[in-house]
C-alpha positions in Angstrom: 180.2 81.8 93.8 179.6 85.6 94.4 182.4 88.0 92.7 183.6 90.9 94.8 185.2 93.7 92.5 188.7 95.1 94.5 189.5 98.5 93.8 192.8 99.9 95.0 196.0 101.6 93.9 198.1 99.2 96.2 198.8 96.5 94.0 200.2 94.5 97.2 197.1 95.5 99.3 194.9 94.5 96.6 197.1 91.3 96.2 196.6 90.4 100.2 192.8 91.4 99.8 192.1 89.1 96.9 194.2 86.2 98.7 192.2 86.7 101.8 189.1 87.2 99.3 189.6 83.9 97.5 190.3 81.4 100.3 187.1 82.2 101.8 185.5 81.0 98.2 184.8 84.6 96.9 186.1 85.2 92.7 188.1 88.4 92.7 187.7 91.5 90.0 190.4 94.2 90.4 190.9 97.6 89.4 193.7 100.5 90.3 191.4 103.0 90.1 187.9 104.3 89.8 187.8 105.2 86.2 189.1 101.3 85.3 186.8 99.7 88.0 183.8 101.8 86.9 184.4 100.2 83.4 185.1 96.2 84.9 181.5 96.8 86.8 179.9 97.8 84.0 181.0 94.5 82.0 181.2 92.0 84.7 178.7 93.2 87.4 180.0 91.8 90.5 178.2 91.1 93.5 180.1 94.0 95.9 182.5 96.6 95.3 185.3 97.0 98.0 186.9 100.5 97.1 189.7 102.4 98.1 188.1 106.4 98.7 192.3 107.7 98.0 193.3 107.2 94.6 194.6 108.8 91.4 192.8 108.5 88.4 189.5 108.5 90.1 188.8 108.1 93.7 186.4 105.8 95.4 184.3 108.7 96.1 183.7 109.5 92.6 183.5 105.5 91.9 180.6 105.5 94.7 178.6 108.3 93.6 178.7 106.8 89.6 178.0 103.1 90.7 175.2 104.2 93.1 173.4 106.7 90.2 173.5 104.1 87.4 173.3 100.9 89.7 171.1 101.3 92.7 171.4 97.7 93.9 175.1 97.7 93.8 176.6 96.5 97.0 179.9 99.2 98.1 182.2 98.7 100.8 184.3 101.8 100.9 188.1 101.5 103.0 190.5 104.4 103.7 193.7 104.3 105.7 193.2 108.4 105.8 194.9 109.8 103.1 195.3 114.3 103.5 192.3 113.9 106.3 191.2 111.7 108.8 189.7 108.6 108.0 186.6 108.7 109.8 185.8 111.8 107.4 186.2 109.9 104.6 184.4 107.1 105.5 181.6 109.2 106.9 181.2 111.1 103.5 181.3 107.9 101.7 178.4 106.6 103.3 176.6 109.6 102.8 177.4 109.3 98.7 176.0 105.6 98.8 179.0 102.9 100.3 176.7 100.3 102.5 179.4 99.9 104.5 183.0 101.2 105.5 186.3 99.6 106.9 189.4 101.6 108.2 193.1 100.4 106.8 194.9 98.9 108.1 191.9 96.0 108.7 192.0 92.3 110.4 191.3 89.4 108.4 189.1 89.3 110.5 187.3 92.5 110.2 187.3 92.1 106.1 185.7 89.0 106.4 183.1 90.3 108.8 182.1 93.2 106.8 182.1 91.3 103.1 180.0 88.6 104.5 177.7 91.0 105.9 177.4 93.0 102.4 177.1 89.8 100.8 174.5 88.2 103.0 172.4 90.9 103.5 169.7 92.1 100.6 169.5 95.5 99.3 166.3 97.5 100.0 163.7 97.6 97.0 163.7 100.8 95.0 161.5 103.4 96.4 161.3 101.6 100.0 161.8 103.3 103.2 164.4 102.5 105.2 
């Protein structure tokens, strides 16, 4: 069973992601923030990371860029419903720090699916390979 960590400062979008997350067979992590997830990845290493980018006490910015220097394999899905700028900024400067892949809140069940089973499925590039 692969483990997907959750991080989000929504405790009732984190509740509905782990619910949708778990009845498609995945085991669920969560964290509220990026200081708190970066410590659960460290102990539990979970196959993805699906961060909030908006948070206090550590965005999902600063979550991607200390998860992609320490872990290069890791596996990040970064999600932002906007926040003080558009979302497609966010998301865009996400992938640039290292998420894999993004997903714009408010998201289809769908569309969460879609995009974990993607991360999941597909293999991360070998260190020091072109891509």
């Amino acid at each position: 069973m692969k483990t997907i960590l959750v991080v989000d400062d929504y405790d009732d979008l984190r509740a509905i992601v782990r619910r949708i997350l778990t009845t498609d067979g995945y085991d669920v992590l969560e964290a509220s923030n990026g200081k708190e997830a970066a410590l659960v990845y460290a102990q539990h290493r979970p196959d993805l990371v699906l961060t909030d980018l908006i948070m206090p006490d550590g965005e999902g910015l600063e979550l991607i860029e200390h998860l992609r220097g320490l872990y290069k394999q890791v596996k990040i899905i970064a999600m932002s419903g906007g926040g003080r700028g558009s979302k497609a900024n966010y998301l865009a400067l996400a992938k640039k720090l290292g998420a894999d892949y993004t997903i714009e809140i408010p998201f289809s069940l769908e569309e969460l699916l879609s995009v974990v089973r993607l991360a999941i499925e597909t293999e991360p590039p070998l260190p020091g390979a072109v891509e």
